[in-house]
Gaussian input, Z-matrix of N, CA and C with variables (Angstrom, degrees):
# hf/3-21g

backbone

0 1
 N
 C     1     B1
 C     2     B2     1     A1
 N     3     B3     2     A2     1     D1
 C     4     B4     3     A3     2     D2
 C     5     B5     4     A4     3     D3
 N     6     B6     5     A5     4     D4
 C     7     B7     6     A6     5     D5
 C     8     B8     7     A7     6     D6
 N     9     B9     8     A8     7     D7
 C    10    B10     9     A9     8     D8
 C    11    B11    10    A10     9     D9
 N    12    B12    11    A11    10    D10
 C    13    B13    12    A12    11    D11
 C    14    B14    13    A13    12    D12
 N    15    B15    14    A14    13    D13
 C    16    B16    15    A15    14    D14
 C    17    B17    16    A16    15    D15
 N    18    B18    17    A17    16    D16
 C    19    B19    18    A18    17    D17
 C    20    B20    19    A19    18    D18
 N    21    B21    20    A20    19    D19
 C    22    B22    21    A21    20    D20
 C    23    B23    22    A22    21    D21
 N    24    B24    23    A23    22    D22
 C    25    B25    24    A24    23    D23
 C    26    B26    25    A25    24    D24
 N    27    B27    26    A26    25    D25
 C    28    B28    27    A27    26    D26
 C    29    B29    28    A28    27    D27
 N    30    B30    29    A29    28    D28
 C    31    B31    30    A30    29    D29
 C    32    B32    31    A31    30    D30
 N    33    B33    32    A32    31    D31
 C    34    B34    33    A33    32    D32
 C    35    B35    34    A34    33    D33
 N    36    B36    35    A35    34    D34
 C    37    B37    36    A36    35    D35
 C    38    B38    37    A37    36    D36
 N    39    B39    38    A38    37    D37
 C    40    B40    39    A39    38    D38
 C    41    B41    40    A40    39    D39
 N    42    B42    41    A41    40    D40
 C    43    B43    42    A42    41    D41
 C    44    B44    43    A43    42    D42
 N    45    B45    44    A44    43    D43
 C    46    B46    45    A45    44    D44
 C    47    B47    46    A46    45    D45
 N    48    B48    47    A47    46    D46
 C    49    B49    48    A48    47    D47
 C    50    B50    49    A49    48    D48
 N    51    B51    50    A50    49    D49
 C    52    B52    51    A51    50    D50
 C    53    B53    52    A52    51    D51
 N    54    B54    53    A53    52    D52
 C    55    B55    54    A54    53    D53
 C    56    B56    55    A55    54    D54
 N    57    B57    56    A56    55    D55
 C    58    B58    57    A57    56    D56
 C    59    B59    58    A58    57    D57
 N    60    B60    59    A59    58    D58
 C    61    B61    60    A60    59    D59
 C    62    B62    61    A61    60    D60
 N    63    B63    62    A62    61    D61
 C    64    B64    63    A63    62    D62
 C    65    B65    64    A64    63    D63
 N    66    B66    65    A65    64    D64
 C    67    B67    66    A66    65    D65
 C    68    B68    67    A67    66    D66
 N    69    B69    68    A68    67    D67
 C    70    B70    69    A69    68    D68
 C    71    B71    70    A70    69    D69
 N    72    B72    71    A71    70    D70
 C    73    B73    72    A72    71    D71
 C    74    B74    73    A73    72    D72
 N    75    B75    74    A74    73    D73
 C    76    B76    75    A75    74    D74
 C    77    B77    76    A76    75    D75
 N    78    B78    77    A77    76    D76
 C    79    B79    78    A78    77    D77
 C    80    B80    79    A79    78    D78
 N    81    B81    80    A80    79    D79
 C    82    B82    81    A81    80    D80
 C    83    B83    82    A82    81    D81
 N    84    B84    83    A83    82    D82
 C    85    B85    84    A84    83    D83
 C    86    B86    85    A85    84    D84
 N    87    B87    86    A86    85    D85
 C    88    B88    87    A87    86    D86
 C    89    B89    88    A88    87    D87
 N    90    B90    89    A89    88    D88
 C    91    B91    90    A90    89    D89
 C    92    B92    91    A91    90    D90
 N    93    B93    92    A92    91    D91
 C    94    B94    93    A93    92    D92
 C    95    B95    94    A94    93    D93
 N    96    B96    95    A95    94    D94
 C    97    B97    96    A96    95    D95
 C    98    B98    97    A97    96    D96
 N    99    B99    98    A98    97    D97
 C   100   B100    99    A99    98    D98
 C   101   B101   100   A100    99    D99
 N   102   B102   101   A101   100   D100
 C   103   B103   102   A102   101   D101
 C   104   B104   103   A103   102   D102
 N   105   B105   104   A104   103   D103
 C   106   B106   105   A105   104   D104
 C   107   B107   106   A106   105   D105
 N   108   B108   107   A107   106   D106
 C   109   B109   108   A108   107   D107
 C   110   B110   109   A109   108   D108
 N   111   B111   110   A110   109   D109
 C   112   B112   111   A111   110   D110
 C   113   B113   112   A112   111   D111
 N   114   B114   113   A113   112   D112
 C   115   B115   114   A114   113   D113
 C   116   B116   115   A115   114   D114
 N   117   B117   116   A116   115   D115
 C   118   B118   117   A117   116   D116
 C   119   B119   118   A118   117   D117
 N   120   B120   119   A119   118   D118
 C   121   B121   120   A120   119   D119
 C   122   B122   121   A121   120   D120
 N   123   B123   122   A122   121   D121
 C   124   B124   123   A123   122   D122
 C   125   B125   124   A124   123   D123
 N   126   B126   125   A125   124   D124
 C   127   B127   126   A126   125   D125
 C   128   B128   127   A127   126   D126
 N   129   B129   128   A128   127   D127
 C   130   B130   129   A129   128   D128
 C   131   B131   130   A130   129   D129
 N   132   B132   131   A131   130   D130
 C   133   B133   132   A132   131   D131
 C   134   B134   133   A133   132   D132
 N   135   B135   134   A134   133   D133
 C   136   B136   135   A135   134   D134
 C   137   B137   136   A136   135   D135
 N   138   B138   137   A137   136   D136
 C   139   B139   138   A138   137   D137
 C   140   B140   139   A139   138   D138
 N   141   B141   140   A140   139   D139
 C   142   B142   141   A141   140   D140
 C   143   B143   142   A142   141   D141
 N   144   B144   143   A143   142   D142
 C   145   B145   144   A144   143   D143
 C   146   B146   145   A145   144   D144
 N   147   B147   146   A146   145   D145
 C   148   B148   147   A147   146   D146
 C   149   B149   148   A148   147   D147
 N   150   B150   149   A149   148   D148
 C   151   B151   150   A150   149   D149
 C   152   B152   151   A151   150   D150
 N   153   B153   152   A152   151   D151
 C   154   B154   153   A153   152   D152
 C   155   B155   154   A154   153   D153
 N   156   B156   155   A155   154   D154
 C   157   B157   156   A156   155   D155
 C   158   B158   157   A157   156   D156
 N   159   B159   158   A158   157   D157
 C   160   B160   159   A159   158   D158
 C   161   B161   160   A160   159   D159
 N   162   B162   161   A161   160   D160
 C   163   B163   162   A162   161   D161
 C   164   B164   163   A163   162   D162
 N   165   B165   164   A164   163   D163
 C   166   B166   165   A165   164   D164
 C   167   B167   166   A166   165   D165
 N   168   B168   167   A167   166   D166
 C   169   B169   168   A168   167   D167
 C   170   B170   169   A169   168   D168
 N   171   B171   170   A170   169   D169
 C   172   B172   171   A171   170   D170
 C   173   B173   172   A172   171   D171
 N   174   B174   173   A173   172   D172
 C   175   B175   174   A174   173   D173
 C   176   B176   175   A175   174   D174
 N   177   B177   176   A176   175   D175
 C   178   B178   177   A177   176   D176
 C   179   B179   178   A178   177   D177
 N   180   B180   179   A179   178   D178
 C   181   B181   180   A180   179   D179
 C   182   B182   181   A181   180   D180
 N   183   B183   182   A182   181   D181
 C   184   B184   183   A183   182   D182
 C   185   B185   184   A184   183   D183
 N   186   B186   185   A185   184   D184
 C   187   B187   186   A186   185   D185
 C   188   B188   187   A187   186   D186
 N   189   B189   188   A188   187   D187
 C   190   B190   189   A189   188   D188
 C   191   B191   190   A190   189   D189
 N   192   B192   191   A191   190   D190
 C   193   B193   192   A192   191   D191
 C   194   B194   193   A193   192   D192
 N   195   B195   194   A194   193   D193
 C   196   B196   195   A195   194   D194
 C   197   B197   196   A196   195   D195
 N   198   B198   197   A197   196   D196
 C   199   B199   198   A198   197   D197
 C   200   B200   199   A199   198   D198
 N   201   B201   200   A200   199   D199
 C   202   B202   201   A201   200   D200
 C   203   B203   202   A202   201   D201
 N   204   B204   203   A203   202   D202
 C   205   B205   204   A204   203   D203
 C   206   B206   205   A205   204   D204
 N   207   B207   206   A206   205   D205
 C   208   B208   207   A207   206   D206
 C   209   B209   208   A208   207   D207
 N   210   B210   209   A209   208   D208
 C   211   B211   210   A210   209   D209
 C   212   B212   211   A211   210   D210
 N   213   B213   212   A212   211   D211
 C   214   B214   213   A213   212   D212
 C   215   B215   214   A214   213   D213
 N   216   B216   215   A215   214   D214
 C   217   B217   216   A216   215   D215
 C   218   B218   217   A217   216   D216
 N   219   B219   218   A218   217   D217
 C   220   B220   219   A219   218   D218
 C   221   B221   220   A220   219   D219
 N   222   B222   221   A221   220   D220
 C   223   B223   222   A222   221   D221
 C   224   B224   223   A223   222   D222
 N   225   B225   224   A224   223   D223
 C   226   B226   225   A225   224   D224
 C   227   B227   226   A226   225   D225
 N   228   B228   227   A227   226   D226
 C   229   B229   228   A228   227   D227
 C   230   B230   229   A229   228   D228
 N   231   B231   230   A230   229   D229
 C   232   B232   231   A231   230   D230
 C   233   B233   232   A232   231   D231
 N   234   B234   233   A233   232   D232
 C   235   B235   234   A234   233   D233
 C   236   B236   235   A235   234   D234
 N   237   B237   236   A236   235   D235
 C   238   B238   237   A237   236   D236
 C   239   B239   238   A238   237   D237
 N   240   B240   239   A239   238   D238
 C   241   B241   240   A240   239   D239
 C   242   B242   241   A241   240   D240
 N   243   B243   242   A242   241   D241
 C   244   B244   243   A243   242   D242
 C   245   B245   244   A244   243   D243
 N   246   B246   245   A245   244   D244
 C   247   B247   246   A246   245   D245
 C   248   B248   247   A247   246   D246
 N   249   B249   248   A248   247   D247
 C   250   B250   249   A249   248   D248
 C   251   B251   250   A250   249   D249
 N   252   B252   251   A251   250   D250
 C   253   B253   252   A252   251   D251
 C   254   B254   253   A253   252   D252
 N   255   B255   254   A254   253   D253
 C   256   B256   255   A255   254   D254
 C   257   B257   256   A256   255   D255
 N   258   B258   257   A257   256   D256
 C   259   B259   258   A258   257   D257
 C   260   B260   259   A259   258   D258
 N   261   B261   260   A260   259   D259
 C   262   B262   261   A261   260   D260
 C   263   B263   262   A262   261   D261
 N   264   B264   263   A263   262   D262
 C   265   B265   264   A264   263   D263
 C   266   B266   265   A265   264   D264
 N   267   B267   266   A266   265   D265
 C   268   B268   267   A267   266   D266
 C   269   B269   268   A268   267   D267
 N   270   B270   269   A269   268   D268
 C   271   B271   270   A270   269   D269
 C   272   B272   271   A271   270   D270

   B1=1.4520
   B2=1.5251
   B3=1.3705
   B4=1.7359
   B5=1.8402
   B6=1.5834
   B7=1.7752
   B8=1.3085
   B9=1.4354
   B10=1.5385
   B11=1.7130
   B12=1.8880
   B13=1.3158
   B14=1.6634
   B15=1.4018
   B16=1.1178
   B17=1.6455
   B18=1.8274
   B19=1.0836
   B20=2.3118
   B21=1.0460
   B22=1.2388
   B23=1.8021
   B24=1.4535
   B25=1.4360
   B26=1.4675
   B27=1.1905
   B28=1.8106
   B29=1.6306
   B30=1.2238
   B31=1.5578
   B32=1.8008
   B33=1.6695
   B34=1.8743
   B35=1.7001
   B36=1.0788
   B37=1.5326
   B38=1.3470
   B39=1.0344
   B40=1.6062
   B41=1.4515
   B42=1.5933
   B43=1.4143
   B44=1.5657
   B45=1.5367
   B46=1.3810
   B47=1.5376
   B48=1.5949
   B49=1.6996
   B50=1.3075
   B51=1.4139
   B52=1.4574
   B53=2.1303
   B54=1.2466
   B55=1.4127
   B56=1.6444
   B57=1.5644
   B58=1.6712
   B59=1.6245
   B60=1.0427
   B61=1.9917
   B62=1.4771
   B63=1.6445
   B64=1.5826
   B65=1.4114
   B66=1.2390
   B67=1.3607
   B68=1.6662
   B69=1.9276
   B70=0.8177
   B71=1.2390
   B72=1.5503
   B73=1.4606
   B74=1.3374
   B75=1.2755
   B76=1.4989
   B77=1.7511
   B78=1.3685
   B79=1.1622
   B80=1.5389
   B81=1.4573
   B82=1.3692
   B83=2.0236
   B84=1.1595
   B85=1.6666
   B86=1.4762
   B87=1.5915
   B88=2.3896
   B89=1.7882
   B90=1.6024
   B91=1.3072
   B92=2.0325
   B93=1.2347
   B94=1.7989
   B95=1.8435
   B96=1.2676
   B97=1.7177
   B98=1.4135
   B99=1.8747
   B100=1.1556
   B101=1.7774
   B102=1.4332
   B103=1.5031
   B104=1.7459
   B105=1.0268
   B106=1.5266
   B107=1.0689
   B108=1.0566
   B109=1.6465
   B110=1.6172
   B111=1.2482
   B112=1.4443
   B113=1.2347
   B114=1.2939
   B115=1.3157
   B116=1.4988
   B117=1.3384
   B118=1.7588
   B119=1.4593
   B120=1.0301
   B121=1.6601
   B122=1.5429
   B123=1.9230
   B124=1.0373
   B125=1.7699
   B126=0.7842
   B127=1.7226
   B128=1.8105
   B129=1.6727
   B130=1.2950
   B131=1.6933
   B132=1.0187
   B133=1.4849
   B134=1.7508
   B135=1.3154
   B136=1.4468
   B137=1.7129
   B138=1.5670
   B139=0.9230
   B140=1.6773
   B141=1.0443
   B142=1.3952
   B143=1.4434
   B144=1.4361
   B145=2.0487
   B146=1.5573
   B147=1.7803
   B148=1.7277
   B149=1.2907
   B150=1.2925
   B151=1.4909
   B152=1.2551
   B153=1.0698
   B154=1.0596
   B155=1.7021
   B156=1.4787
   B157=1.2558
   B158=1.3547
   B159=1.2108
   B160=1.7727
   B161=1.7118
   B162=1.4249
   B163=1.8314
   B164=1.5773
   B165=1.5441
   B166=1.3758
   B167=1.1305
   B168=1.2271
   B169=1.6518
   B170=1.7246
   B171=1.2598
   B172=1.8699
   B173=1.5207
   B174=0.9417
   B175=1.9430
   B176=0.9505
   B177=1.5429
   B178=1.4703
   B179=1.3375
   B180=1.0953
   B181=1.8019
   B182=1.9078
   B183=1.1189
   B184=1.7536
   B185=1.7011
   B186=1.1957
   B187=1.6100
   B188=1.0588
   B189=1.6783
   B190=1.8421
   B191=1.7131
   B192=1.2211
   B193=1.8763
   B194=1.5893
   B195=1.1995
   B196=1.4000
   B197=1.5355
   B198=1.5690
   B199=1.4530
   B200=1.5111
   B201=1.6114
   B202=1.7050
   B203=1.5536
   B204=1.7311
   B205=1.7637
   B206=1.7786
   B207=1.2360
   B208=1.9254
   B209=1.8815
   B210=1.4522
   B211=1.5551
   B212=1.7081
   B213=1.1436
   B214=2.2484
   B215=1.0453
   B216=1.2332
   B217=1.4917
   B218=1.7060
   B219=1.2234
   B220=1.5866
   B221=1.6617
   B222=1.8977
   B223=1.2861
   B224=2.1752
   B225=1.4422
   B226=1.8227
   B227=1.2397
   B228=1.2766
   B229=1.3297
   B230=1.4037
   B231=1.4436
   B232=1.6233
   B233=1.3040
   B234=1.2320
   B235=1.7913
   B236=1.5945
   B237=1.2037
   B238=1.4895
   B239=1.7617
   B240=1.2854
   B241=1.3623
   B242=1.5308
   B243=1.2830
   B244=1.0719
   B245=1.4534
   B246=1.9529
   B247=1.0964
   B248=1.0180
   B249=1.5608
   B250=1.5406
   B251=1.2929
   B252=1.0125
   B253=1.6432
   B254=1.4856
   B255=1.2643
   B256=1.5338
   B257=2.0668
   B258=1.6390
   B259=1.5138
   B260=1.7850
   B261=1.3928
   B262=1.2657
   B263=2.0374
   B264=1.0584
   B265=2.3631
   B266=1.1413
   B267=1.2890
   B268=1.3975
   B269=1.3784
   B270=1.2448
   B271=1.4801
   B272=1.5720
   A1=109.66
   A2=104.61
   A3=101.67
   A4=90.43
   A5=82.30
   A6=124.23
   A7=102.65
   A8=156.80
   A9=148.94
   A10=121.60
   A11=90.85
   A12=86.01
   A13=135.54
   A14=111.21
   A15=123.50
   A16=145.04
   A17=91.17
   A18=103.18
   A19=103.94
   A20=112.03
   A21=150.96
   A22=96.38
   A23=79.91
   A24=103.08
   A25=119.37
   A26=119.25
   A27=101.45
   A28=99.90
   A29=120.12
   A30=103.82
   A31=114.85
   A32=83.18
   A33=80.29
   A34=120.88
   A35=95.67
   A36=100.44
   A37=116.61
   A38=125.33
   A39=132.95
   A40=109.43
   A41=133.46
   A42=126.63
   A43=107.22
   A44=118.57
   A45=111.14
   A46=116.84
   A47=104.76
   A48=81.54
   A49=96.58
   A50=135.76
   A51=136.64
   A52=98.68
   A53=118.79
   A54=106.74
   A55=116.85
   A56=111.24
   A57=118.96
   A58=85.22
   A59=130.10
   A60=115.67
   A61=107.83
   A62=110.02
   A63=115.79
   A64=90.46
   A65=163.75
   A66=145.85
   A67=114.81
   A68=113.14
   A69=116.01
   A70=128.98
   A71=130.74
   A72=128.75
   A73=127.38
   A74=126.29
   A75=134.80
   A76=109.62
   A77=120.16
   A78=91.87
   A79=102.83
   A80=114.00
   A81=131.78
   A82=131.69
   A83=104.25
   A84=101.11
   A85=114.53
   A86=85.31
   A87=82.48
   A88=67.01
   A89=131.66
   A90=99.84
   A91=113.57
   A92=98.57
   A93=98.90
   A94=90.54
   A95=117.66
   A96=129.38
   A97=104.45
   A98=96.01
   A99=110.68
   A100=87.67
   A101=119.98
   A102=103.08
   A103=90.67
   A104=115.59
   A105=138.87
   A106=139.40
   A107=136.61
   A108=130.71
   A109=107.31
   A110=127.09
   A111=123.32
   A112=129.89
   A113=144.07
   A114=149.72
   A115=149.85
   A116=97.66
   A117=143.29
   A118=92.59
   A119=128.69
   A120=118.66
   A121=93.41
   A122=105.55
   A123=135.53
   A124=104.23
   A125=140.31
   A126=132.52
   A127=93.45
   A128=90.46
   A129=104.07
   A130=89.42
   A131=103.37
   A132=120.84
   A133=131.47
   A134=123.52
   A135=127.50
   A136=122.21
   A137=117.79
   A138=132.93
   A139=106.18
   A140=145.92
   A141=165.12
   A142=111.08
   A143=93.44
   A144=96.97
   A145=97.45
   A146=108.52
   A147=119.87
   A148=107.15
   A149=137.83
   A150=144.97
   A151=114.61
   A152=121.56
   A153=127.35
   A154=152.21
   A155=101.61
   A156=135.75
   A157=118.10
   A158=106.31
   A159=117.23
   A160=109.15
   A161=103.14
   A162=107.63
   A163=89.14
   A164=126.10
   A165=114.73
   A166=135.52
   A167=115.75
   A168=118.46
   A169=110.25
   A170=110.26
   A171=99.76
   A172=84.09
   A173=126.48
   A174=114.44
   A175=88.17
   A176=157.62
   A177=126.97
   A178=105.48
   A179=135.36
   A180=124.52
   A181=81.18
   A182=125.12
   A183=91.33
   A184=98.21
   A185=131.28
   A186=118.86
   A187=126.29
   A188=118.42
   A189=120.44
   A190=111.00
   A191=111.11
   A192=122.04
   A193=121.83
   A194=120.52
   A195=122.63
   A196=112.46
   A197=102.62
   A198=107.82
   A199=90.30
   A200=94.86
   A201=102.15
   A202=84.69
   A203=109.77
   A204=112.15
   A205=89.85
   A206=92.73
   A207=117.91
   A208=98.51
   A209=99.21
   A210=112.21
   A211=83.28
   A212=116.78
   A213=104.93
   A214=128.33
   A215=113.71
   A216=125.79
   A217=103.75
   A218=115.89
   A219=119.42
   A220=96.84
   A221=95.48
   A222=110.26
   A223=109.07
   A224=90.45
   A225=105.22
   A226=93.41
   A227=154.55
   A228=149.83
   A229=126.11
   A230=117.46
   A231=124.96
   A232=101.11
   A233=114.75
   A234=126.57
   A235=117.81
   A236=105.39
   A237=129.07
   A238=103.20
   A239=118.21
   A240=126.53
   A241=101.87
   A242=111.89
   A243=141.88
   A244=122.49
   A245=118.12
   A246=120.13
   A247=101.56
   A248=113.59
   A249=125.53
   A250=106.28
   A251=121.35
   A252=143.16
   A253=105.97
   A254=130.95
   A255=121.67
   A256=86.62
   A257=76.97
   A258=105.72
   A259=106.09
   A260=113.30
   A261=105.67
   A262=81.07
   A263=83.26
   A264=72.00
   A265=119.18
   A266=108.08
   A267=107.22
   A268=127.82
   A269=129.52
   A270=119.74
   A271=124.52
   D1=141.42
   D2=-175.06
   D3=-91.96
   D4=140.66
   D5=-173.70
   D6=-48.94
   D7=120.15
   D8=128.42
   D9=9.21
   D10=-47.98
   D11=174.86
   D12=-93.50
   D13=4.66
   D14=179.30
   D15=-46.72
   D16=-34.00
   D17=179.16
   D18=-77.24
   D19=-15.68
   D20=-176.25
   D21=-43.01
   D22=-89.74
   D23=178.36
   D24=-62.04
   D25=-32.19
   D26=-178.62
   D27=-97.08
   D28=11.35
   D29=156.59
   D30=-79.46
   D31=-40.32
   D32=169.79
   D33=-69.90
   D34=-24.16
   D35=168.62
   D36=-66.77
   D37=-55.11
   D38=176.22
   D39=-66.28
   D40=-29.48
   D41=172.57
   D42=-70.66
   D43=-34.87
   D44=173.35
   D45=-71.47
   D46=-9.10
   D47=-179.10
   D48=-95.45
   D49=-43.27
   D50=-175.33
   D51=-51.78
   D52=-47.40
   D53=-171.58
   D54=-65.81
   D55=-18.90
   D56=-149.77
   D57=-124.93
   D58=-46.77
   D59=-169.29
   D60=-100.99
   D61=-54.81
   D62=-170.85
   D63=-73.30
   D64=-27.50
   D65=-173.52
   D66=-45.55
   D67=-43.26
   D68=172.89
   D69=-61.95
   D70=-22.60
   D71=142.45
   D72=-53.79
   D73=-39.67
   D74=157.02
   D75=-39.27
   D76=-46.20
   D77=-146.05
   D78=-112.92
   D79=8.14
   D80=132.81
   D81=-36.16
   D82=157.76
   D83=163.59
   D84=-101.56
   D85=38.26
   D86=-166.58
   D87=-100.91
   D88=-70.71
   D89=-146.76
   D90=-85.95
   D91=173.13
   D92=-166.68
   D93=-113.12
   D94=-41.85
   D95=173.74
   D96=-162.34
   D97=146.54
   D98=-163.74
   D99=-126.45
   D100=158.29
   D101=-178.25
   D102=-170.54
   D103=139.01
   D104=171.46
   D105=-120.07
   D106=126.46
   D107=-171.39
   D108=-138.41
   D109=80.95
   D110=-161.46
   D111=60.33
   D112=-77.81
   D113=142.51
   D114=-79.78
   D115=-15.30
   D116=-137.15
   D117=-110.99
   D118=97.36
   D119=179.01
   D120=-135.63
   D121=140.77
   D122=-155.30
   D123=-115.23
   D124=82.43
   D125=174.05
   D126=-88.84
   D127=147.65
   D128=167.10
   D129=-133.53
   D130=124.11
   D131=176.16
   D132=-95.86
   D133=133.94
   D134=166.93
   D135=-69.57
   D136=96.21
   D137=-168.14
   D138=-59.99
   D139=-5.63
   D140=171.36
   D141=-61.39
   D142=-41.29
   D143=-145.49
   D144=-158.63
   D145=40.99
   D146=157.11
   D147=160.91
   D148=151.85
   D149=147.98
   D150=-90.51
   D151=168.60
   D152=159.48
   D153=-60.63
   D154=-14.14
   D155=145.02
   D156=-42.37
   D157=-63.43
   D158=-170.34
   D159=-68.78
   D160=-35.82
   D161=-166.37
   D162=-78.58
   D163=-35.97
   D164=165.65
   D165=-57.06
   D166=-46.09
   D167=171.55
   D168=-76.01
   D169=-6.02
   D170=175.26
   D171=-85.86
   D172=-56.42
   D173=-158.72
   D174=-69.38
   D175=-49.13
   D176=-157.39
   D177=-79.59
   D178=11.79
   D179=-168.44
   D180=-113.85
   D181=-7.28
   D182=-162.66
   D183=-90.65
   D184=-37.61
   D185=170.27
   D186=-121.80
   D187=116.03
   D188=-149.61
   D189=-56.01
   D190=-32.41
   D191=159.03
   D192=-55.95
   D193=-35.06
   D194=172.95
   D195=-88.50
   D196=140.68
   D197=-173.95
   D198=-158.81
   D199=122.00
   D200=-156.39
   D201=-103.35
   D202=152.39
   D203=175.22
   D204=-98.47
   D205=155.42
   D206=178.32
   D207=-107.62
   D208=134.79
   D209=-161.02
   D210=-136.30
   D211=91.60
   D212=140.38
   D213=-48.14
   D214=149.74
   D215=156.89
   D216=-74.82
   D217=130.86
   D218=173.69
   D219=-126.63
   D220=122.26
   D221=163.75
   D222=62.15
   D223=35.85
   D224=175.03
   D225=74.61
   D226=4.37
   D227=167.23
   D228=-92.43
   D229=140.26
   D230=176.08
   D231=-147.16
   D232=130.30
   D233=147.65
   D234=-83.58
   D235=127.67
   D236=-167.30
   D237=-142.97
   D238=104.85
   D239=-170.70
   D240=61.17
   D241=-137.17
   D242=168.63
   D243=-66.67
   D244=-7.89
   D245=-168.91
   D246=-92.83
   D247=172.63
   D248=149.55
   D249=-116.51
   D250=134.38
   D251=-168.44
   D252=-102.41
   D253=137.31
   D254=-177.68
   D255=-163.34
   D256=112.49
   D257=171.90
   D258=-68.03
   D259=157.22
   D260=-169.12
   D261=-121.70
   D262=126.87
   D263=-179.98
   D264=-106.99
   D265=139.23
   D266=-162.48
   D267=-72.66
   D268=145.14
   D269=-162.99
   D270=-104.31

């Protein structure tokens, strides 16, 4: 049976990795917004100065147990939770 306190601990787990590894994407001009909701993390990225390739392979190298999935936007669109996300592009 999963523990009471579980959900507990991997939020603190996940705030230490977003404060101590992902910060270094933060404090770059690669990311534009970074956003989390339990597991669910949202980057919006600077097409200038990273792809999406690269922000994938930095998060998957920082904990040998974590292995993050890569999601596109297809056609200005992204699902994020329950949302639908719709990029507005610039003209």
């Amino acid at each position: 049976m999963r523990s009471p306190i579980s959900n507990t601990i991997t939020e603190i787990f996940l705030q230490n990795l977003d404060n101590i590894h992902l910060i270094q994407l933060l404090d770059t001009e690669t990311t534009v917004v970074y956003k989390r909701y339990v597991d669910d993390i949202l980057i919006i990225y600077n097409t200038k100065h990273t792809n999406p390739e690269k922000i994938h392979n930095h998060i998957n190298k920082i904990h040998p147990n974590l292995q993050f999935t890569l999601t596109h936007e297809h056609k200005y669109t992204i699902r994020f939770l329950d949302l639908l996300i719709i990029v507005n592009p610039a003209k």
